[in-house]
N, C-alpha and C positions, 0 to 999 in steps of 0.2 A: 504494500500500500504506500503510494508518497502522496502525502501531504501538498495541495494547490495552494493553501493559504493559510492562515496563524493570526490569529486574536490571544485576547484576555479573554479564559472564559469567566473566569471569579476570583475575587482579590480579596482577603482575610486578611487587614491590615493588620489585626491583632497575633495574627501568627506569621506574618511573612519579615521575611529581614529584611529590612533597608539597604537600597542601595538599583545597582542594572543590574539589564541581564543579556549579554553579548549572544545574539543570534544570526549564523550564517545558514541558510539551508543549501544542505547537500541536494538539486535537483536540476534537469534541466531547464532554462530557463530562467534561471535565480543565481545572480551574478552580484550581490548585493550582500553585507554585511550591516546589520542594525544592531543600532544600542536603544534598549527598551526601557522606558521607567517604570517607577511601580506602578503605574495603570494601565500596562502596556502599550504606551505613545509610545514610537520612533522619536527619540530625543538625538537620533543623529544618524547619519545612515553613510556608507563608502562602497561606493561602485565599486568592482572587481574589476580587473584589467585580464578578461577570458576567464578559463572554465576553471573552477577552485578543482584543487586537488584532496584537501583536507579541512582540517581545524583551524578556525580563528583563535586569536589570543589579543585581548585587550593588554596592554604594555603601561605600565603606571604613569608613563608619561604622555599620556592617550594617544600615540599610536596603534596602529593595528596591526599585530603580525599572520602572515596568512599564506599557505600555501597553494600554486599555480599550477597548472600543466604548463610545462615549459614552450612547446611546440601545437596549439591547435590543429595542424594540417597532418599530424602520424596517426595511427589507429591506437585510440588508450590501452596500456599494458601495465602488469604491476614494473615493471622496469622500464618505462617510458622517462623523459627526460622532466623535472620537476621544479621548480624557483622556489624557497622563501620569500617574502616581499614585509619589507614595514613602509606602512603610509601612512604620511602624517593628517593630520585631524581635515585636513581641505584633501586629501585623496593623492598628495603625490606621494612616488616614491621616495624613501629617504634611504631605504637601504636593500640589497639583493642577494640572494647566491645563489648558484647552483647545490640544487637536493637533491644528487639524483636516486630516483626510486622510491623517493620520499613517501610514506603511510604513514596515516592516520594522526601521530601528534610531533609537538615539538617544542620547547621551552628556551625562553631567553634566560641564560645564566647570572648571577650576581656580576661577574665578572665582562660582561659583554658580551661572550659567548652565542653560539646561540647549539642548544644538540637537538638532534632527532633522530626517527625512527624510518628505516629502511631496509629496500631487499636487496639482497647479495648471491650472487650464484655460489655454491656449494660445491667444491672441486671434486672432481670424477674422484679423484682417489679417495672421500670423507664420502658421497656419495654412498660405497659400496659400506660403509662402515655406520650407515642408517637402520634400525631396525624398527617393524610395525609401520604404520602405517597403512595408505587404502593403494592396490595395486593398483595402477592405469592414472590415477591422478597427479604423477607428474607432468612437467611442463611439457608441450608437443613436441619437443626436441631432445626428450630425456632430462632436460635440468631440472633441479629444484630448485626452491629458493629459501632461505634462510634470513631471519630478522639480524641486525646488526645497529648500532650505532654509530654515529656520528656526530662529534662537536666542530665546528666549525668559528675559525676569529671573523674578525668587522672586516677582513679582507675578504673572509670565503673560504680561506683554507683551512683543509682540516687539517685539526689537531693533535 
């Protein structure tokens, strides 16, 4: 089921915490990044520069950090090419990198940093040394893939 649209449907001031609440939806056609108040108004909203690839994060200094599909024109893959992006409070970019392979989250560090989560091909020889699993559901070429990390500086290089 996805979801075409999003309201308040009922606000319990006496039980809800004070404060926003950062909403990106994952769907076609939803390019768009909202910050909600407690009555759920759009108190500010950030166009997306193409198709998100993952999670938004609100950055203490109201920016927006947000993950891209790198290239619109390839056919989506978990190993497609991927951006980070922070834009500042009017929509531009302030900062970029390349993520490739980038899923699902990714946290700016105390330090400037920035790490996340991605795939990684798994070498023919660790491969054979996989056990369980569902037969037939590797990649169509034989590969799997395997989660990894990355941190990344204010250059892009990882770390």
């Amino acid at each position: 089921m996805r979801c075409t649209k999003f309201e308040l449907i009922e606000h319990n001031s006496s039980k809800a915490s004070s404060g926003y609440t950062l909403l990106t939806p994952i769907a076609n056609g939803h390019h768009t990044s909202y910050l909600l108040d407690m009555d759920g108004e759009v108190a500010h909203q950030w166009e997306l520069p193409g198709f998100r690839g993952g999670c938004s994060r609100l950055l203490p200094n109201g920016n927006l950090l947000t993950s891209l599909r790198a290239d619109l024109n390839i056919t989506p893959s978990r190993e497609e090419p991927r951006v980070i992006r922070e834009l500042d409070w009017d929509g531009n970019t302030v900062w970029e990198c390349n993520a490739p392979a980038q899923h699902h989250d990714f946290h700016r560090l105390t330090n400037g940093n920035t790490v996340y989560i991605g795939f990684e091909r798994i070498s023919a020889k660790n491969i054979t040394r996989i056990q369980g699993g569902v037969a037939g559901s590797e990649m169509s070429d034989g590969g799997i893939l395997g989660d990894c990390l990355r941190e990344v500086d204010i250059d892009g290089d990882v770390v």
